[in-house]
N, CA and C atoms as an extended XYZ file, in Angstrom:
570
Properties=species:S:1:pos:R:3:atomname:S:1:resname:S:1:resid:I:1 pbc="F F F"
N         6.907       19.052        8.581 N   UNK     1
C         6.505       17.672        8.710 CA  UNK     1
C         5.979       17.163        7.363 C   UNK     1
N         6.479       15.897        7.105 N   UNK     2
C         5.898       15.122        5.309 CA  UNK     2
C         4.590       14.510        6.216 C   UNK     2
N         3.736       14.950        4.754 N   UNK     3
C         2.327       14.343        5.048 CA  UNK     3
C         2.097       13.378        4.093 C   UNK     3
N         1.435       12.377        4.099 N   UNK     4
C         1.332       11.417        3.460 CA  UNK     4
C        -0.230       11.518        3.213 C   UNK     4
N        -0.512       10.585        2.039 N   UNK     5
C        -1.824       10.236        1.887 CA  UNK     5
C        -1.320        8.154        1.352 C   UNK     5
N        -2.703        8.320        2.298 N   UNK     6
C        -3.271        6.452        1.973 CA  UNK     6
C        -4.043        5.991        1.144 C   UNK     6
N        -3.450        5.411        0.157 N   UNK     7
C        -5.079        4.610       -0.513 CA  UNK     7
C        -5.274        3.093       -0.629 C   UNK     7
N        -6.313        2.753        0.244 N   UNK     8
C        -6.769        1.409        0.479 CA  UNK     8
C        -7.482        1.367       -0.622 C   UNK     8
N        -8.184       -0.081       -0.182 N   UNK     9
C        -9.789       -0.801       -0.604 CA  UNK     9
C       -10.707       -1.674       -0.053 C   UNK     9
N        -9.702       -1.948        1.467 N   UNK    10
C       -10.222       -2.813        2.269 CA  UNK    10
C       -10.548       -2.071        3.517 C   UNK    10
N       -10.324       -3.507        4.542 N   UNK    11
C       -10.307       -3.422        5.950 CA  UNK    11
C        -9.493       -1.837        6.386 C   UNK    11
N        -7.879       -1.916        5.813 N   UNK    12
C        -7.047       -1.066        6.536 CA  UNK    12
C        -6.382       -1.376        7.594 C   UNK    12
N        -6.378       -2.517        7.581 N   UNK    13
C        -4.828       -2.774        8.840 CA  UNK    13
C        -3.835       -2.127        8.642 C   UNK    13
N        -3.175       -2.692        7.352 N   UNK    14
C        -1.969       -1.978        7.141 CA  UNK    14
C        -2.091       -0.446        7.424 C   UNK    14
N        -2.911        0.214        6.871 N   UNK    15
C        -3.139        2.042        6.935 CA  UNK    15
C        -3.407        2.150        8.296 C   UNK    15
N        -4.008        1.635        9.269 N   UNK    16
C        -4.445        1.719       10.536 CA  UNK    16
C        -2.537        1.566       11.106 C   UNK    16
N        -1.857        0.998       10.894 N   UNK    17
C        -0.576        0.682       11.366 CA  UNK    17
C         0.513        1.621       10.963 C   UNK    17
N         0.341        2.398       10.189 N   UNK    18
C         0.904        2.992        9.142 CA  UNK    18
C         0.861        4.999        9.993 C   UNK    18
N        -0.359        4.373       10.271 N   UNK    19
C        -1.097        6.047       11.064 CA  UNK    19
C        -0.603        5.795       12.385 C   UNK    19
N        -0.549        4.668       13.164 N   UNK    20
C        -0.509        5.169       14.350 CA  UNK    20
C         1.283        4.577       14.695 C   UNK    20
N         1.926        4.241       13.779 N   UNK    21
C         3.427        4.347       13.501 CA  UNK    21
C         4.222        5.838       13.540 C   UNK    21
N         3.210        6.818       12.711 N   UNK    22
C         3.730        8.373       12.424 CA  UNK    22
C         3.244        8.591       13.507 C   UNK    22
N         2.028        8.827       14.723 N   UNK    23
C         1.311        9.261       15.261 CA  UNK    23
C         2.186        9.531       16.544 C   UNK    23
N         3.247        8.536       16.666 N   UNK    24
C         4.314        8.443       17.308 CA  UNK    24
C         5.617        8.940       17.328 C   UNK    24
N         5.474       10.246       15.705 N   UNK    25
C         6.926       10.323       15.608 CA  UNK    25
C         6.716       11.667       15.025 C   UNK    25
N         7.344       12.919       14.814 N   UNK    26
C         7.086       14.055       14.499 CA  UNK    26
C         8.093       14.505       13.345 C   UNK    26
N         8.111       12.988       12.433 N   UNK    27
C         9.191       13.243       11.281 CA  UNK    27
C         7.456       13.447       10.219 C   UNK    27
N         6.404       12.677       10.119 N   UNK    28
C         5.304       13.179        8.851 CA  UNK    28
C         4.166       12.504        9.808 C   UNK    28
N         2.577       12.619        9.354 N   UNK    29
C         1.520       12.185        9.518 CA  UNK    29
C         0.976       11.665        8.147 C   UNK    29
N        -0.002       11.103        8.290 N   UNK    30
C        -1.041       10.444        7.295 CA  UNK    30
C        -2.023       11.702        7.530 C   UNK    30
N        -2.174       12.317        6.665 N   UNK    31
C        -2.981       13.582        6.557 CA  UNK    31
C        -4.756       13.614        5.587 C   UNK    31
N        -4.537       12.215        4.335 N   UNK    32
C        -5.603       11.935        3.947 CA  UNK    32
C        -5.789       10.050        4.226 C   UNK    32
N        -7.208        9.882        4.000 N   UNK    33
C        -7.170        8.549        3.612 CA  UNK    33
C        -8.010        8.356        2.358 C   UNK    33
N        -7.846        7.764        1.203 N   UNK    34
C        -8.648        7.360       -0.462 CA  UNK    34
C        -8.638        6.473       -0.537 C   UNK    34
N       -10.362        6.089       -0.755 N   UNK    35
C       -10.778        4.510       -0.896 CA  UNK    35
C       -11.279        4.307       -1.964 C   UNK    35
N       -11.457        3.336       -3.085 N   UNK    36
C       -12.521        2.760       -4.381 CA  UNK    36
C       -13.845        2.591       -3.697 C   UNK    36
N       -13.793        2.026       -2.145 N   UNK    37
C       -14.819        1.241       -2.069 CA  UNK    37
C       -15.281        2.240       -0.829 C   UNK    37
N       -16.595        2.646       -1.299 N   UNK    38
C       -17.693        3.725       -0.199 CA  UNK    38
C       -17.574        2.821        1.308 C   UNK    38
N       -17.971        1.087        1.271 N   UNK    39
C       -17.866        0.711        2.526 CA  UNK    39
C       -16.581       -0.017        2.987 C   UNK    39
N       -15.620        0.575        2.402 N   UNK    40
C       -14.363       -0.268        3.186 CA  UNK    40
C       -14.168        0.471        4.473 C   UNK    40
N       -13.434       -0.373        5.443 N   UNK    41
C       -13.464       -0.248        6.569 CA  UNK    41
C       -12.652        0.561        6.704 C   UNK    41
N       -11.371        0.753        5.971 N   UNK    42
C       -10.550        1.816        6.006 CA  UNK    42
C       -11.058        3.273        6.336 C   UNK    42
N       -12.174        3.292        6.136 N   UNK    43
C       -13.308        4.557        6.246 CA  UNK    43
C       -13.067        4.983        7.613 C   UNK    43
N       -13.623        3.988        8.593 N   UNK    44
C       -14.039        3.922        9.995 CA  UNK    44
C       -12.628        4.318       10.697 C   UNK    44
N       -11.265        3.340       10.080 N   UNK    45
C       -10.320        3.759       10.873 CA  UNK    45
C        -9.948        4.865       11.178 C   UNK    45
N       -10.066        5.390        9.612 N   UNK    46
C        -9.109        6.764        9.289 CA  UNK    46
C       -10.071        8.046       10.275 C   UNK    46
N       -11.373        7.843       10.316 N   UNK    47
C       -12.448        8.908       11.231 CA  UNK    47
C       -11.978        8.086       12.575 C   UNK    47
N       -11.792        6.783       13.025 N   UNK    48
C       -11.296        7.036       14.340 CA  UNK    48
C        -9.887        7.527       15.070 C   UNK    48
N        -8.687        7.760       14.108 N   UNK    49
C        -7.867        8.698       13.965 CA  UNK    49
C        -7.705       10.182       13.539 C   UNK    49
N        -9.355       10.534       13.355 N   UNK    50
C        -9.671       12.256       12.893 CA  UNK    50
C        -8.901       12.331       11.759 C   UNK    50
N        -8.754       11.321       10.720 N   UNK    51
C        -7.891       11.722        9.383 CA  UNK    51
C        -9.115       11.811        8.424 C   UNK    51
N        -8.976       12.928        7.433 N   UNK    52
C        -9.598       12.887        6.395 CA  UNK    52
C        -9.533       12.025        5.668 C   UNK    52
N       -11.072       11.525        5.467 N   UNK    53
C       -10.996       10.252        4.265 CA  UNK    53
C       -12.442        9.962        3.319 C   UNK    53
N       -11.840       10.006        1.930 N   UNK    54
C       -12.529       10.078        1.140 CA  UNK    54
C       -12.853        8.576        0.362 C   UNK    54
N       -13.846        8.730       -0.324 N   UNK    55
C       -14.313        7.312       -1.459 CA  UNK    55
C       -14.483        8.170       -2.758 C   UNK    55
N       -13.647        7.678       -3.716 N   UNK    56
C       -14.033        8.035       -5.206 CA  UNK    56
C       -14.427        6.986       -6.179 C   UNK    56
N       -14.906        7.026       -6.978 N   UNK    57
C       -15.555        6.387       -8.622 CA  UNK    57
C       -14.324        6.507       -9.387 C   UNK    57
N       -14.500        5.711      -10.276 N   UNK    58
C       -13.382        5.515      -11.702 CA  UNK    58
C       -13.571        6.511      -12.518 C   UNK    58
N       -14.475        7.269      -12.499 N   UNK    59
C       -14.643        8.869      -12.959 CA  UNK    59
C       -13.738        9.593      -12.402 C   UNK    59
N       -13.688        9.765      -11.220 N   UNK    60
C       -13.259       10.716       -9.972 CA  UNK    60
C       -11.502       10.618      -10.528 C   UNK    60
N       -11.179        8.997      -10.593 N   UNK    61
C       -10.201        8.843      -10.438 CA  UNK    61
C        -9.215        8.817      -11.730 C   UNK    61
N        -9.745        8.374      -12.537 N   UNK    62
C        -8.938        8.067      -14.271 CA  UNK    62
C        -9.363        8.976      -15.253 C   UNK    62
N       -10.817        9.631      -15.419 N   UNK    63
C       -11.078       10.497      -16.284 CA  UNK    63
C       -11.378       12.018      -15.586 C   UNK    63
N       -11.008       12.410      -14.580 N   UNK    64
C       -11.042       13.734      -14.322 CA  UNK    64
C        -9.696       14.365      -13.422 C   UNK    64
N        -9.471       14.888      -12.664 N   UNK    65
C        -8.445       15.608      -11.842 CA  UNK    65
C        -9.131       15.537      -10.887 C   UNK    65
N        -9.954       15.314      -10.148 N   UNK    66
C       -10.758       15.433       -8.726 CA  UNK    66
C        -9.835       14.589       -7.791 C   UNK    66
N        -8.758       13.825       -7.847 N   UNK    67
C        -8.129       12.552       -6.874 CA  UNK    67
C        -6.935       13.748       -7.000 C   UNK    67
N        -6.682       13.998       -8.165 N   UNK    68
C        -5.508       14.917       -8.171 CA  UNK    68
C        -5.323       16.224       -7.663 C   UNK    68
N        -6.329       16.704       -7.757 N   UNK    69
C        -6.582       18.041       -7.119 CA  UNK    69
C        -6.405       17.795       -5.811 C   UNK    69
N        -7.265       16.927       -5.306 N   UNK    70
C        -7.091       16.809       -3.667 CA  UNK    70
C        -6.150       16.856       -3.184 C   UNK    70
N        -5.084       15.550       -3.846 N   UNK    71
C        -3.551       15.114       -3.045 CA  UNK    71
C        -2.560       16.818       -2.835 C   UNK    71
N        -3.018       17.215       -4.475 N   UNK    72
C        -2.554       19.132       -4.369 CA  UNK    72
C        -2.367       19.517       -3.547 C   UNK    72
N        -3.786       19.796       -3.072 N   UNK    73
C        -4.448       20.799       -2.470 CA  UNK    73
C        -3.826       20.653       -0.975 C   UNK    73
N        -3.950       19.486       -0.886 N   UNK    74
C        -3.454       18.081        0.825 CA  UNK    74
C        -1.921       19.005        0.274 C   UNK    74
N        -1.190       18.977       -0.673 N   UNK    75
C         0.302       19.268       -0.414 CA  UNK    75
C         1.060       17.624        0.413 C   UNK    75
N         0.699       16.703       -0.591 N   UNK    76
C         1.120       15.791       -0.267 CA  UNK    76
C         2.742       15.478       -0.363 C   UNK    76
N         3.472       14.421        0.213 N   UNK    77
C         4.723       14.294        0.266 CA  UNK    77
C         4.930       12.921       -0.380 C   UNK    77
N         3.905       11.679       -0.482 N   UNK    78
C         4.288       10.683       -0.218 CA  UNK    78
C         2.807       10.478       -0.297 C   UNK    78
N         2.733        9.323       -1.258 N   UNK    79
C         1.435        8.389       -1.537 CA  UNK    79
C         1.809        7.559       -1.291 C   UNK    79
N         0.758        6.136       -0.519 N   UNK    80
C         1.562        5.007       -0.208 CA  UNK    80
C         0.400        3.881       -0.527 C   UNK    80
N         0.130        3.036       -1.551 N   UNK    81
C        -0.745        2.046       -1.868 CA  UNK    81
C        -0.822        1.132       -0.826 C   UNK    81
N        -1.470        0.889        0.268 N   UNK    82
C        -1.741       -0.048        1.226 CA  UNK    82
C        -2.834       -1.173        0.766 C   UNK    82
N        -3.069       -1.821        0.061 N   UNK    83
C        -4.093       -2.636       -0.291 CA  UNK    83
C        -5.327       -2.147       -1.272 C   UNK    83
N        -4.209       -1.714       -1.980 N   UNK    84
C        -4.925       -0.654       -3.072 CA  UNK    84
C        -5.142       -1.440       -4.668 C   UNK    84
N        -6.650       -2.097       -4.993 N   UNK    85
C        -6.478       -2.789       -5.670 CA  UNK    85
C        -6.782       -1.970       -7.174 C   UNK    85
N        -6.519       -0.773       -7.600 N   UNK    86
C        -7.154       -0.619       -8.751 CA  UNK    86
C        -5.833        0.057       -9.797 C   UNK    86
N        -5.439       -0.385      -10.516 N   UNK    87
C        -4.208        0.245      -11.401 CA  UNK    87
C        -3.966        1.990      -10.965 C   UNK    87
N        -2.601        2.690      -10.584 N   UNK    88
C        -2.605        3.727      -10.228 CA  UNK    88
C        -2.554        4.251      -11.837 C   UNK    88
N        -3.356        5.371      -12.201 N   UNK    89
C        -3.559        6.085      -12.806 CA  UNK    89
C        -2.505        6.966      -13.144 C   UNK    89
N        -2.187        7.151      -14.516 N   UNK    90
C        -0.522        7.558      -15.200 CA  UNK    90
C        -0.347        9.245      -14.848 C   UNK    90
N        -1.421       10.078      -15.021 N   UNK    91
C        -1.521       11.317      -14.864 CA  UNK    91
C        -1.233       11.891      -13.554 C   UNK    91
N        -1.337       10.851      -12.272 N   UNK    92
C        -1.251       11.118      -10.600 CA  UNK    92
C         0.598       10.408      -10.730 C   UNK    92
N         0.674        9.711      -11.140 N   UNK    93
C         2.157        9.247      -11.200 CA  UNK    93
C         3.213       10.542      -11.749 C   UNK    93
N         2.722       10.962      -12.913 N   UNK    94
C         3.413       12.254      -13.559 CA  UNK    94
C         3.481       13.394      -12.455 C   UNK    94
N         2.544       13.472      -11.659 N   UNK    95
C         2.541       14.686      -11.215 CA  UNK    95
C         3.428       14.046       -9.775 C   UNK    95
N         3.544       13.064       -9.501 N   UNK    96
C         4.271       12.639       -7.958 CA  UNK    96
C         5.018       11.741       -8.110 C   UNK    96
N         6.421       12.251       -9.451 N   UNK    97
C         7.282       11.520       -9.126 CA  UNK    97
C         7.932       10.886       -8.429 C   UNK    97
N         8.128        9.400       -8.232 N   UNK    98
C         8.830        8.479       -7.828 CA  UNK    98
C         8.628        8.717       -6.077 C   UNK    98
N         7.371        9.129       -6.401 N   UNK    99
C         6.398       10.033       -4.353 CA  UNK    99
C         5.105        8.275       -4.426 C   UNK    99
N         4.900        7.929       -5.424 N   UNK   100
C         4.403        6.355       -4.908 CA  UNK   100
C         4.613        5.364       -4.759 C   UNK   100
N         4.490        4.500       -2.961 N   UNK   101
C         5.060        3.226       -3.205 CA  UNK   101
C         3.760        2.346       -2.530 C   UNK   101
N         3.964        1.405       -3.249 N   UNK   102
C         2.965       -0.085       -2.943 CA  UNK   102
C         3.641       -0.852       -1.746 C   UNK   102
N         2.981       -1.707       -1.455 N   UNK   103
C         3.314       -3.028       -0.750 CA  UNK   103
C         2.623       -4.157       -1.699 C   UNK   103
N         3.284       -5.362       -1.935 N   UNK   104
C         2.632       -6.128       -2.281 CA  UNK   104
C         3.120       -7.531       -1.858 C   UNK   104
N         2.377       -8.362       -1.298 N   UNK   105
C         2.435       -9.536       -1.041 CA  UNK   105
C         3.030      -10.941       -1.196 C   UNK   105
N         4.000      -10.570       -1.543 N   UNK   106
C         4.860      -11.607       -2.042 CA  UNK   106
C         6.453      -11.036       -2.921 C   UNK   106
N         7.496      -11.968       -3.079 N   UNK   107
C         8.796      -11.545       -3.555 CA  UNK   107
C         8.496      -11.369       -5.272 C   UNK   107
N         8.262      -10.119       -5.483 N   UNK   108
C         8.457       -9.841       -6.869 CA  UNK   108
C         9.830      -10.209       -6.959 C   UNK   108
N         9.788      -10.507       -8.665 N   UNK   109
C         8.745      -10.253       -9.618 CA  UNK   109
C         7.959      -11.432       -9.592 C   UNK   109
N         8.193      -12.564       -8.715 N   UNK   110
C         7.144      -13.838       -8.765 CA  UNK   110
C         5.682      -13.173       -8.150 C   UNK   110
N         4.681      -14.018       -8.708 N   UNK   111
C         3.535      -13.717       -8.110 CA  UNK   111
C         2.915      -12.491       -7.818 C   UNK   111
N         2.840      -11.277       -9.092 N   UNK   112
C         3.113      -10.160       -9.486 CA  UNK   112
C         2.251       -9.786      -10.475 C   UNK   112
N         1.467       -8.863      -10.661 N   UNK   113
C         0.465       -8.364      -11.951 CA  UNK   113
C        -0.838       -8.671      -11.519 C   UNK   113
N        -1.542       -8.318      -12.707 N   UNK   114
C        -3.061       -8.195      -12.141 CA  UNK   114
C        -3.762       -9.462      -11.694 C   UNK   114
N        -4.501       -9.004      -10.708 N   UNK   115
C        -5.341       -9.877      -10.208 CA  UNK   115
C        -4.272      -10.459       -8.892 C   UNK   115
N        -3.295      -10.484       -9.219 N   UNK   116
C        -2.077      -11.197       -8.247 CA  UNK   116
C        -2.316       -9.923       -6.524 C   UNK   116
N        -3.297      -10.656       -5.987 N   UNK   117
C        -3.386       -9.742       -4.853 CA  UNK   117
C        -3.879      -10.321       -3.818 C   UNK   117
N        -3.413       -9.979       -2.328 N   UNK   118
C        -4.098      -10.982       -1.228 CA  UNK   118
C        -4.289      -12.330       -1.278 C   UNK   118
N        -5.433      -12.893       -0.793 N   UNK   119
C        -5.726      -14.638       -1.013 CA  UNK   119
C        -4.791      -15.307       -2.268 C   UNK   119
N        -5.720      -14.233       -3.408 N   UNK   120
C        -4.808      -15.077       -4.457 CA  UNK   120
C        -3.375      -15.615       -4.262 C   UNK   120
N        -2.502      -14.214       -3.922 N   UNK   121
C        -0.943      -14.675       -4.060 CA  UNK   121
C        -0.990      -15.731       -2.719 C   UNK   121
N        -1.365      -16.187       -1.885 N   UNK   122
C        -1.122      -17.095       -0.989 CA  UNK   122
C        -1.504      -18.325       -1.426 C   UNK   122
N        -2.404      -17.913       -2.253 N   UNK   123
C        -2.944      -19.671       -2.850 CA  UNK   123
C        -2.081      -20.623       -3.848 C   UNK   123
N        -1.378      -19.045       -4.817 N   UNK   124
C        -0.549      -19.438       -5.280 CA  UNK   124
C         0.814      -19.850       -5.154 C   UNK   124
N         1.221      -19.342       -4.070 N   UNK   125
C         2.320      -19.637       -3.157 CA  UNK   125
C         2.223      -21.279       -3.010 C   UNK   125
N         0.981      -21.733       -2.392 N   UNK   126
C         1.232      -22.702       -1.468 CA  UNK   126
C         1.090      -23.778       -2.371 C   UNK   126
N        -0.014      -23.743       -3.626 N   UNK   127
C        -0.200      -24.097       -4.802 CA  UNK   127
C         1.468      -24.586       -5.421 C   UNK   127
N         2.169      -23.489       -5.385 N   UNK   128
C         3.406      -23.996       -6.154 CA  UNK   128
C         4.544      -24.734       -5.521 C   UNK   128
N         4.032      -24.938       -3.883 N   UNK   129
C         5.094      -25.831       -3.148 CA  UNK   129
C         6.651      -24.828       -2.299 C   UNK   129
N         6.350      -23.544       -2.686 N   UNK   130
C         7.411      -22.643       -2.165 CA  UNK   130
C         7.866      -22.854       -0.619 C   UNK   130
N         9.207      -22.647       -0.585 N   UNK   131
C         9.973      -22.475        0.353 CA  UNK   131
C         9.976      -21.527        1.537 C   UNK   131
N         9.235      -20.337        0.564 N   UNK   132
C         9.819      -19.047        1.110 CA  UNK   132
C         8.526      -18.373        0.293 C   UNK   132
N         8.229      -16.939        1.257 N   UNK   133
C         7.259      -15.544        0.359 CA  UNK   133
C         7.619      -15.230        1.158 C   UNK   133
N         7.296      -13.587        0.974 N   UNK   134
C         7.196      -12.350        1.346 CA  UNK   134
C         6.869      -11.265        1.105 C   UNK   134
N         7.322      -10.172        1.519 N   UNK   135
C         7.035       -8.775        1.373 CA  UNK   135
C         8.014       -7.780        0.325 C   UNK   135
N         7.362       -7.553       -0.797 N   UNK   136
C         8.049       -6.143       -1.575 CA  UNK   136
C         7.235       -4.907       -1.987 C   UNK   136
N         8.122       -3.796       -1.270 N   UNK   137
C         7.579       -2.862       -1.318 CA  UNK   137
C         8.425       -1.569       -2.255 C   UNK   137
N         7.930       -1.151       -3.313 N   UNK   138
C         8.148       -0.887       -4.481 CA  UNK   138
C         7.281        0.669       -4.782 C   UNK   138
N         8.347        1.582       -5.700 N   UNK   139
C         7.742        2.542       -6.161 CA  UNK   139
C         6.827        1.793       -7.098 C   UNK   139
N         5.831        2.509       -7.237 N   UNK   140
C         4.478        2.641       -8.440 CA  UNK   140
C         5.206        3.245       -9.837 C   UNK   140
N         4.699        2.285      -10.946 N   UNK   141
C         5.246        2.583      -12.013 CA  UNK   141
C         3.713        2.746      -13.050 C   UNK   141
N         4.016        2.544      -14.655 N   UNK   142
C         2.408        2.525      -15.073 CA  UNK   142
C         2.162        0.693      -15.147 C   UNK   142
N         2.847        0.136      -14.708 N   UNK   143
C         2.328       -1.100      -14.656 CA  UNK   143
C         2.544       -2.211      -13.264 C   UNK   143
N         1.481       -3.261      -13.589 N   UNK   144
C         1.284       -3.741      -12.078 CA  UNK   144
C         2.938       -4.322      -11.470 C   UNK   144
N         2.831       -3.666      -10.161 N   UNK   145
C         3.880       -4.860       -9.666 CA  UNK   145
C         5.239       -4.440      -10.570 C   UNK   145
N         5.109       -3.520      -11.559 N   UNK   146
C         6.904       -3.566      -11.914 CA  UNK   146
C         7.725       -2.436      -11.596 C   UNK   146
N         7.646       -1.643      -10.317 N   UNK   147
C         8.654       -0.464      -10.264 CA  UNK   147
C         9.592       -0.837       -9.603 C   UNK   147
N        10.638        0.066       -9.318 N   UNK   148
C        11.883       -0.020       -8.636 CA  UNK   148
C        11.493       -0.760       -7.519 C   UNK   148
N        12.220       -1.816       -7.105 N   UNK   149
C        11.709       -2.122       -5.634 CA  UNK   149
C        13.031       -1.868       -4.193 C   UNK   149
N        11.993       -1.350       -3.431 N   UNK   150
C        12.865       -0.988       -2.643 CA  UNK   150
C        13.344       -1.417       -1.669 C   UNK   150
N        12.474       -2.148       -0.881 N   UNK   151
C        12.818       -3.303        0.274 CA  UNK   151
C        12.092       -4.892        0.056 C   UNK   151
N        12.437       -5.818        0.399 N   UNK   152
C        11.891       -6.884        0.410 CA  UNK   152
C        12.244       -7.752        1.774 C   UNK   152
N        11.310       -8.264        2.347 N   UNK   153
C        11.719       -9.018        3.585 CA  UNK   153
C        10.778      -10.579        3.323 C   UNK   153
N        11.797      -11.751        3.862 N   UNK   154
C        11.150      -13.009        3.310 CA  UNK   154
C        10.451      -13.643        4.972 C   UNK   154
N        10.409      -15.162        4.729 N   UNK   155
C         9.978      -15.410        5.833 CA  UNK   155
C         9.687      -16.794        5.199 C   UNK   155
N        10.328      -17.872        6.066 N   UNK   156
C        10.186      -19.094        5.774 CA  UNK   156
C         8.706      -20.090        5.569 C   UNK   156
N         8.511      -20.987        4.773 N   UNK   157
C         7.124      -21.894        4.994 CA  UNK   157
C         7.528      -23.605        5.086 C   UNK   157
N         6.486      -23.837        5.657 N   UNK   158
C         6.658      -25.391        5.583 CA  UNK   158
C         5.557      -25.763        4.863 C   UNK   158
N         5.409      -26.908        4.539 N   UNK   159
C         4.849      -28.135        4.174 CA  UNK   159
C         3.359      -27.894        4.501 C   UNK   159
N         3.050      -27.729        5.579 N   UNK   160
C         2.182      -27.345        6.608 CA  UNK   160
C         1.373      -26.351        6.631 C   UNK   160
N         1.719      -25.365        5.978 N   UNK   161
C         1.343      -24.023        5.627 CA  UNK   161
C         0.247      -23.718        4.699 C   UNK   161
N        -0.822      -23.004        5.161 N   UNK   162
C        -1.878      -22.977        3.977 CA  UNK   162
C        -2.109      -21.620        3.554 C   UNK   162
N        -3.175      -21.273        2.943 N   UNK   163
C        -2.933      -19.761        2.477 CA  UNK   163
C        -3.628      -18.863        3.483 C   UNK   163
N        -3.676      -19.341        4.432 N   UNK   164
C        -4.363      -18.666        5.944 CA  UNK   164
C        -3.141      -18.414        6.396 C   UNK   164
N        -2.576      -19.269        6.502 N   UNK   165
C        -0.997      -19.350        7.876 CA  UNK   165
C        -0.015      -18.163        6.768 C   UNK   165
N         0.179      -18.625        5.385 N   UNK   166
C         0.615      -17.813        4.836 CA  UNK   166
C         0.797      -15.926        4.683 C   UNK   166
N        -1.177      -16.133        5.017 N   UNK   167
C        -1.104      -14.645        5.234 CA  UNK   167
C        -0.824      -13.828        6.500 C   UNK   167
N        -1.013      -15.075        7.766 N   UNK   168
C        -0.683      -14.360        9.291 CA  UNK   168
C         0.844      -14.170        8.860 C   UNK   168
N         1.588      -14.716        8.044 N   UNK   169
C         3.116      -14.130        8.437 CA  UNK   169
C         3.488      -13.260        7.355 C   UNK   169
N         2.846      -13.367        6.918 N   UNK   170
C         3.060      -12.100        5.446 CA  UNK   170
C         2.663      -10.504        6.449 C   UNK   170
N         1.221      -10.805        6.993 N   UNK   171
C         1.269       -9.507        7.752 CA  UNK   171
C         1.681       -9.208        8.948 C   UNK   171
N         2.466       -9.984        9.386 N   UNK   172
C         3.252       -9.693       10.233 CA  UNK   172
C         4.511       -8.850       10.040 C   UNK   172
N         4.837       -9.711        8.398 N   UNK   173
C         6.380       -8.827        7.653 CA  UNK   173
C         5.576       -6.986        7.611 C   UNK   173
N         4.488       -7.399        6.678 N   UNK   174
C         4.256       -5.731        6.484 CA  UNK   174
C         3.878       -4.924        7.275 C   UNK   174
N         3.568       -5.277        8.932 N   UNK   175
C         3.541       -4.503       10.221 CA  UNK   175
C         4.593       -4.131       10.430 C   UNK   175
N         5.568       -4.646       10.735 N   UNK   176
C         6.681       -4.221       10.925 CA  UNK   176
C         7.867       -3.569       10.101 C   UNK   176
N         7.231       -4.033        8.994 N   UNK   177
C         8.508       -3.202        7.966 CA  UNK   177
C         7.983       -2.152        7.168 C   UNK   177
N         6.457       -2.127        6.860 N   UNK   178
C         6.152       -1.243        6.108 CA  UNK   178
C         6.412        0.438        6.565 C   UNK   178
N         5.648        0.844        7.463 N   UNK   179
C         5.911        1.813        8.009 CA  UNK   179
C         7.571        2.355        8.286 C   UNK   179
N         8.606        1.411        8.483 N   UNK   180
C         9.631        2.123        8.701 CA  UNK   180
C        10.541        2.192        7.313 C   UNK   180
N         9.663        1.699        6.057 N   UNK   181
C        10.290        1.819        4.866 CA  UNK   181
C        10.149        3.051        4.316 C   UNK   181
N         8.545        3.239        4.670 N   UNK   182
C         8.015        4.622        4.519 CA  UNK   182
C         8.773        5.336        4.809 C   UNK   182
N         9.141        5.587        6.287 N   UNK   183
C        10.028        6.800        6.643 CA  UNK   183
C        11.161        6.934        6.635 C   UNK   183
N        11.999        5.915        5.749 N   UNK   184
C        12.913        5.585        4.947 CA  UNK   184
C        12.970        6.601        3.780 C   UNK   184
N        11.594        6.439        3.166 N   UNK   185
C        11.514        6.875        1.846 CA  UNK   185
C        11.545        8.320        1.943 C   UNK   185
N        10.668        8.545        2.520 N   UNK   186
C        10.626       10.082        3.275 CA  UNK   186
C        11.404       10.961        3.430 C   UNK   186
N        12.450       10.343        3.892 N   UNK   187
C        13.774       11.091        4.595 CA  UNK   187
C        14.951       11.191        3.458 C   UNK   187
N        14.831       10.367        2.247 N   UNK   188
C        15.679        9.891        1.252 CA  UNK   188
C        15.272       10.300        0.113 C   UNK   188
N        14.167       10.964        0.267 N   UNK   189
C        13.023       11.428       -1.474 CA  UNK   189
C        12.497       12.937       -0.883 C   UNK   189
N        14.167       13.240       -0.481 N   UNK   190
C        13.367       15.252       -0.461 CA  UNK   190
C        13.618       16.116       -1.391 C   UNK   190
């Protein structure tokens, strides 16, 4: 079975959806969960699914091996950035080739790079009068928002649309598609 590890920074919907997607299927599990933030909620989910889950420092994570050691040690298959706001670190990329993929909020390469995350990209969406956003979900490269991308799913807007309404249908795309991209990837990256 491929085990995966999660790394949030938030709530954890997506990772909460993500876990109980595999939880259902005996192709991999979510085996860790890694957070930036000690009180993100992602915490609570991952202990109410009995998944291991940790919080690290920018020490932990960019100047030592302690994030790296773990995923090791875990014998990970598959890292998957779920609302993961902090640049992935070049040394965890080397060691898990073309094994990380993001989701991000909108049709790269528009509305893409730092800071370009959540609220923001909806504000900017609606800000620029668009037709259309969505969902691309993309290997991790050393820079924001530019790796191979692998799926993208759109979803129409009107006139009408604010960066609230924007985001109920954005996460609606990444409920439903994220998880089965994953095990897409999974099955296609052995």
């Amino acid at each position: 079975m491929k085990r995966i590890a999660i790394f949030a920074s938030g709530s954890g919907t997506n990772a909460e959806n993500i876990i109980e997607y595999f939880q259902e299927r005996n192709t991999a599990s979510v085996v860790q969960v890694l957070t930036n933030n000690q009180h993100a909620k992602v915490l609570e989910r991952a202990k109410t699914h009995k998944i291991s889950a940790f919080s690290f420092n920018k020490t932990a994570l960019y100047h030592s091996d302690d994030v790296l050691n773990l995923l090791q040690s875990a014998h990970i298959d598959l890292i998957v950035l779920a609302g993961f706001l902090w640049k992935f670190p070049e040394h965890i990329l080397a060691a898990f080739p073309n094994k990380v993929v993001n989701i991000h909020p909108a049709l790269l390469p528009k509305y893409g790079g730092k800071g370009m995350y959540g609220s923001h990209v909806h504000t900017a969406v609606v800000a620029n009068k668009e037709k259309e956003s969505g969902i691309t979900i993309h290997f991790v490269n050393e820079n924001y928002d530019e790796g191979a991308i692998i799926f993208q799913a759109k979803t129409n807007l009107t006139e009408i649309d604010t960066p609230e309404t924007v985001a109920q249908k954005i996460h609606q795309l990444e409920y439903k598609h994220f998880p089965e991209v994953i095990a897409h990837v999974l099955t296609s990256n052995n």
